[in-house]
TORKOL-4160 file (C-alpha; in steps of 0.2 Angstrom, whole numbers, padded with zeros to 4 digits, m for minus):
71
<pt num="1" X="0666" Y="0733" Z="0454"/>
<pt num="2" X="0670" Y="0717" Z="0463"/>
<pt num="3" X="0663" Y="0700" Z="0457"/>
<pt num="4" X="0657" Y="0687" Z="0467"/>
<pt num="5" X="0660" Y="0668" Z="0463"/>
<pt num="6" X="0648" Y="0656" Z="0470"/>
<pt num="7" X="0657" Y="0639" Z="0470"/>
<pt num="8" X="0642" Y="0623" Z="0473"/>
<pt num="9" X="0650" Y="0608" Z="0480"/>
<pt num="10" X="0641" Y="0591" Z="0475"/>
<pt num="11" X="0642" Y="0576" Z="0486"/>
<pt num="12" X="0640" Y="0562" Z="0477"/>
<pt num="13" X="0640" Y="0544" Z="0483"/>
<pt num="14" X="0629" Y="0534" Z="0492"/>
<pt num="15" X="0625" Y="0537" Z="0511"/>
<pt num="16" X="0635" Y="0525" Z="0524"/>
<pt num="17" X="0614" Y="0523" Z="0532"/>
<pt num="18" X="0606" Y="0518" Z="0515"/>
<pt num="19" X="0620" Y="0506" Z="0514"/>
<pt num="20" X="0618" Y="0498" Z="0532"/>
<pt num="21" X="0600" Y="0498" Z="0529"/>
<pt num="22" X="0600" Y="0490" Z="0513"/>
<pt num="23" X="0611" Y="0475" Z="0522"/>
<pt num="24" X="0600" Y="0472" Z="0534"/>
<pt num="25" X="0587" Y="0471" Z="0524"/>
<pt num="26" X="0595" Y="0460" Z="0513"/>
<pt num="27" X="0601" Y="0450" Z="0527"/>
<pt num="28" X="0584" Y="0447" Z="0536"/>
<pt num="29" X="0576" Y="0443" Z="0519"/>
<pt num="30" X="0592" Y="0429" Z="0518"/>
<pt num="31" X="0588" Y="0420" Z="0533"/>
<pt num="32" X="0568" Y="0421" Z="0531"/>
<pt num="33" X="0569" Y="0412" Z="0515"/>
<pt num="34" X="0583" Y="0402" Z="0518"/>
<pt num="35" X="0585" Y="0397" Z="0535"/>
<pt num="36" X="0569" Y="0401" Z="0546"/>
<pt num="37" X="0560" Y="0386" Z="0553"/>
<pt num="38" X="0547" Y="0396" Z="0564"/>
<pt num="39" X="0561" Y="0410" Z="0572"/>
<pt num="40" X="0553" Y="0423" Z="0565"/>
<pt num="41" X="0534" Y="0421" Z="0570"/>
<pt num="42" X="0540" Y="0414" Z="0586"/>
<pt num="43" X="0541" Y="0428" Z="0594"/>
<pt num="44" X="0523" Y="0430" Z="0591"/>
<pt num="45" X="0517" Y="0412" Z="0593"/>
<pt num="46" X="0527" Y="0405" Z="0604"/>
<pt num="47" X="0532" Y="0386" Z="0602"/>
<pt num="48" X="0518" Y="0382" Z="0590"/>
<pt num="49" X="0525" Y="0392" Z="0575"/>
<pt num="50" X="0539" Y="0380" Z="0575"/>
<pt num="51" X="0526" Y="0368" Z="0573"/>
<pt num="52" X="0518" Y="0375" Z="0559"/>
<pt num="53" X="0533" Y="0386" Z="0550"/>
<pt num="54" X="0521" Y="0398" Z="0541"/>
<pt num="55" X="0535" Y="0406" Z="0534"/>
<pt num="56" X="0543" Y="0392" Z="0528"/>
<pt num="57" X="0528" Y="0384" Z="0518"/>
<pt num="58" X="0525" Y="0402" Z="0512"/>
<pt num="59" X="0542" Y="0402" Z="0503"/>
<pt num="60" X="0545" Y="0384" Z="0501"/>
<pt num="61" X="0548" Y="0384" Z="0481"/>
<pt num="62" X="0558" Y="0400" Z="0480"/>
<pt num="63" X="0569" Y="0391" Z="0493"/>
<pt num="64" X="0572" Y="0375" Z="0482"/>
<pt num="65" X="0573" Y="0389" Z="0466"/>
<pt num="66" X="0588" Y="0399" Z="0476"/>
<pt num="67" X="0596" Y="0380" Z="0481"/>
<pt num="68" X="0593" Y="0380" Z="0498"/>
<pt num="69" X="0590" Y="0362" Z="0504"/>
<pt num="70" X="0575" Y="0361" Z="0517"/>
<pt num="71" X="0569" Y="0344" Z="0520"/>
């Protein structure tokens, strides 16, 4: 009688995709609240969202909360 051994191979870690997508992510989220002043929705309203900086008013306290000087 001949046995059989079934050997299972676990792959553990985190994939390299989750981790690039994860850092991009958490880069656009960085420059949103910290550093947009109307990029973002520019490419949607053109030179008058530099006027208004929706995204900027929107997140105004949690910029001054995470110590990024805006005005």
């Amino acid at each position: 009688m001949t046995r059989t051994h079934q050997i299972a191979k676990y792959k553990t870690g985190v994939p390299l995709i989750a981790v690039a997508i994860l850092l991009a992510i958490t880069g656009l989220g960085v420059f949103s609240i910290g550093f947009d002043q109307g990029q973002i929705f520019s490419i949607v309203f053109g030179e008058k969202a530099y006027a208004d900086m929706y995204l900027h008013e929107f997140t105004h306290d949690l910029r001054h909360a995470a110590g990024f000087p805006c005005h």
